[in-house]
C-alpha positions as CSV (number, residue, x, y, z in Angstrom):
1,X,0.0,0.0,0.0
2,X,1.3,3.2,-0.9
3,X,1.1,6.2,1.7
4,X,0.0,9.7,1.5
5,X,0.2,13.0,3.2
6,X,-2.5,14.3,5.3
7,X,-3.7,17.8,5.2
8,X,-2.5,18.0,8.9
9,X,1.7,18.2,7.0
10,X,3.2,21.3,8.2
11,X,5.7,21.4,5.1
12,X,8.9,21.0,7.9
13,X,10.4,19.6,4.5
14,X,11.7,16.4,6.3
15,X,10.6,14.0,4.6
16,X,11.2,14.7,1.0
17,X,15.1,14.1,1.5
18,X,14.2,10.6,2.9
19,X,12.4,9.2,0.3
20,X,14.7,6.9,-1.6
21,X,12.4,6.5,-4.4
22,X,11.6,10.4,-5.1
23,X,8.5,9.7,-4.3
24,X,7.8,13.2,-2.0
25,X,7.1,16.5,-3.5
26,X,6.3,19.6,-2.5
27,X,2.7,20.4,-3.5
28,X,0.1,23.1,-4.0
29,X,-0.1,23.4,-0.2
30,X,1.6,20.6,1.3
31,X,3.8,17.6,0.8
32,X,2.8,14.9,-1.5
33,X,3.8,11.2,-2.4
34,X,3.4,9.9,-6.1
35,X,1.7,6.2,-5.4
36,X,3.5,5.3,-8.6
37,X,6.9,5.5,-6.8
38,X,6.2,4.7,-3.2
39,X,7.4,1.2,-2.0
40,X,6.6,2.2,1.5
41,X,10.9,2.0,1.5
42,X,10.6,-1.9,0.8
43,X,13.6,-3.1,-0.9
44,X,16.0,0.0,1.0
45,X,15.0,0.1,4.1
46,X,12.4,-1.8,6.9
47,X,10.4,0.9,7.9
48,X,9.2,3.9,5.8
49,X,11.7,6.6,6.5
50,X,8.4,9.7,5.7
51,X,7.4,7.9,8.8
52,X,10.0,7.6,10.9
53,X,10.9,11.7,10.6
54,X,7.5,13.0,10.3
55,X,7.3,15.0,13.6
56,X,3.5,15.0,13.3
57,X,2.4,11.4,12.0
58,X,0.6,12.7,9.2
59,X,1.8,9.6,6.8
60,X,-0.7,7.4,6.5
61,X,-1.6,4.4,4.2
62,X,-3.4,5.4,1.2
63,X,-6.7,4.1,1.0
64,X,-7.1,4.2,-2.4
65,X,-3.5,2.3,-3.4
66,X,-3.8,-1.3,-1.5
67,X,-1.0,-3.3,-2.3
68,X,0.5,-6.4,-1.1
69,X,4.4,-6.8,-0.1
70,X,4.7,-8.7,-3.2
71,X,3.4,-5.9,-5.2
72,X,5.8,-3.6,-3.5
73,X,8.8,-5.5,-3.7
74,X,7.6,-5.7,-7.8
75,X,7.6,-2.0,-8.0
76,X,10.9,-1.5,-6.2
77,X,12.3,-4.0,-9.0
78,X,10.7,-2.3,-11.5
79,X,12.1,1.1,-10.0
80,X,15.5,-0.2,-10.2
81,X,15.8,-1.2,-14.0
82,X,14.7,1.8,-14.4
């Protein structure tokens, strides 16, 4: 499942630097995370490092992008070869 920013982002510009994918971009008004290039970190790291900086948990899963560990580990493969 890919993530997302909530509306409650305060734009500390944290997390953008983290993402390994380049997944994390500044929006209209606040962060946001491409579902097309989030792995939720899998394949660099074990936890999502959005989350582990976020100072105000505002990184969610995306509702509306369920996918599996498999499918994750697929796109970060798919990433890769670029």
């Amino acid at each position: 499942m890919a993530l997302m920013i909530t509306d409650e982002c305060i734009n500390c510009d944290v997390c953008e630097p983290e993402c390994p994918n380049g997944a994390i971009s500044q929006g209209d008004d606040i962060y946001i995370i491409d579902p097309n290039l989030c792995t939720e970190c899998v394949g660099h790291y074990d936890t999502p490092q959005c989350v582990e900086v976020c100072p105000v948990d505002c990184i969610p899963h995306d509702p509306n992008h369920v996918e599996t560990p498999e499918q994750l580990q697929a796109k970060y493969e798919k990433l890769q070869k670029g």
